[in-house]
N, C-alpha and C positions, 0 to 999 in steps of 0.2 A: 681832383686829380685822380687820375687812376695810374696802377702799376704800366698798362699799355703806352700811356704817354712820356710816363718818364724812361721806357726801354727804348722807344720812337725817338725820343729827346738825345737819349747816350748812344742811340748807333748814326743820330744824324750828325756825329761828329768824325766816328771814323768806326768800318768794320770792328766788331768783337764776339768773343764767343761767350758763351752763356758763364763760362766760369770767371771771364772777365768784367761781364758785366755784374757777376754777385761780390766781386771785389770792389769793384765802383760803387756799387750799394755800400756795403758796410765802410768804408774807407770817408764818403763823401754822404750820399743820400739816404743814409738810415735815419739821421735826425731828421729830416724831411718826412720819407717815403720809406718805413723801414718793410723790406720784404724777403721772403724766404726763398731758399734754391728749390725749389719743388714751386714755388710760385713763380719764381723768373723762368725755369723750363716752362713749366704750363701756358704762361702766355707770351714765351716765343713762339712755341707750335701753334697758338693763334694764330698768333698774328704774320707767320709763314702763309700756313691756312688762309689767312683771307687776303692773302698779295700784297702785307703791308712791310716786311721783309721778306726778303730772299737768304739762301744760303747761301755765301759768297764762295765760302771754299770748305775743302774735309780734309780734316787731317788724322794722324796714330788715335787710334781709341777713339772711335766713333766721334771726335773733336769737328763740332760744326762753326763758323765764323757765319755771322750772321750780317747782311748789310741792309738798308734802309731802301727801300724804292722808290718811284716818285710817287705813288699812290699812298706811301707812308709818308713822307715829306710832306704831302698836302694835308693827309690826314695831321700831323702835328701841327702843321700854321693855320688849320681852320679851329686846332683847339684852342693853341694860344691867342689865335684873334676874335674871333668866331663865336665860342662858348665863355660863359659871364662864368668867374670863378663864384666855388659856392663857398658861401660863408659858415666859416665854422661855428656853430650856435651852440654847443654842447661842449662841456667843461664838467669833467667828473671834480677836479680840485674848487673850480666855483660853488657848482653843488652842495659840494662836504661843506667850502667856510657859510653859505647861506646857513644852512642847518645846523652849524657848531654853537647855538646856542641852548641845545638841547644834553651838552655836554659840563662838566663843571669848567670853570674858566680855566683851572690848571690841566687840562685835556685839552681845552681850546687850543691853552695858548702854543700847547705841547706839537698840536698838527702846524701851526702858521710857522714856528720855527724850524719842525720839519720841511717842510717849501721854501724856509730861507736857505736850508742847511741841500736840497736838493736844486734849489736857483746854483747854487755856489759850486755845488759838481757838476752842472751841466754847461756852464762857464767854461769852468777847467777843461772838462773834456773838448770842447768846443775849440778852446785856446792852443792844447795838444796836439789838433785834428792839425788848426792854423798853420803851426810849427811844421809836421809830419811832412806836409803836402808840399811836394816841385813843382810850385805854382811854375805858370808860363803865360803867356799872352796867346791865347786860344781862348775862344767862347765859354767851353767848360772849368777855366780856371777863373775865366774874368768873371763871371756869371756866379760860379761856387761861392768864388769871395765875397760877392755881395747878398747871396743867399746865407753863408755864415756869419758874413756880419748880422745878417737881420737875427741869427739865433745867438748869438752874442748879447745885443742890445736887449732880446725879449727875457733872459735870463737874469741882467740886471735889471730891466724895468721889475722884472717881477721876485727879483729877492728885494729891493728898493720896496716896494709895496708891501710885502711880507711882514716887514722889519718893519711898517706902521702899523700894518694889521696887527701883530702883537702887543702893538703899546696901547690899540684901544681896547684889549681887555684888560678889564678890570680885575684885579687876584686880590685873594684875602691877604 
């Protein structure tokens, strides 16, 4: 995925300006896709640049609303159909537990319960977002939902595995 697709994704729902869309980011798509306001300007002005939005309207204080064209709409349904998602193969937290036996077992066991104890705020935060949000019956809320639940589920699968991974080290 790149930041392009997921701006493509949020203006094919309805015009917004670049401040609105870093709201949307941190609100909804940070767990996802988390990116900076110096990153969502930079590639708006791409993607203005190559005719994949337009400026829709200008408002007080240089305020641009940006909207989706059809050359971006296409661009976004040949990603989502089109392009094979890449699989994520790198896991800095896999890494470490491969390696944790180079560690004494009370170090080991010390990081697995930190990943039970970081599964379990990432949870919360997850469940909070849940709460926060004036879900509606729109694409972006029907779609979020099931994009949060999938980070819901992956934070109990993996405080659930944590919580074994700890029992199979062995401590003096």
């Amino acid at each position: 995925m790149s930041l392009r697709h997921a701006l493509l994704g949020l203006l094919s729902e309805r015009p917004a300006s670049g401040y609105d869309l870093l709201k949307t980011f941190e609100t909804s798509l940070a767990n996802v896709w988390p990116a900076t306001q110096s990153q969502i300007y930079t590639e708006l002005t791409k993607l203005a640049g190559s005719g994949l939005i337009t400026v829709a309207a200008e408002g007080p204080r240089g305020r641009k609303e940006y909207a989706i064209t059809d050359e971006g709409m296409a661009e976004l349904r040949h990603w989502l159909t089109g392009v094979a998602p890449q699989r994520n193969t790198r896991s800095d937290i896999l890494l470490r537990v491969f390696f944790l036996g180079v560690l004494p077992p009370e170090q080991a066991h010390t990081y697995l319960t930190g990943l039970i104890e970081m599964s379990r705020e990432g949870h919360e935060r997850l469940r909070q977002l849940a709460d926060s949000v004036d879900w509606d019956d729109d694409n972006l809320s029907v779609y979020g939902r099931i994009a949060l639940e999938y980070g819901l589920r992956f934070n109990a699968m993996r405080r659930e595995w944590a919580e074994w991974a700890a029992e199979q080290i062995k401590q003096p």
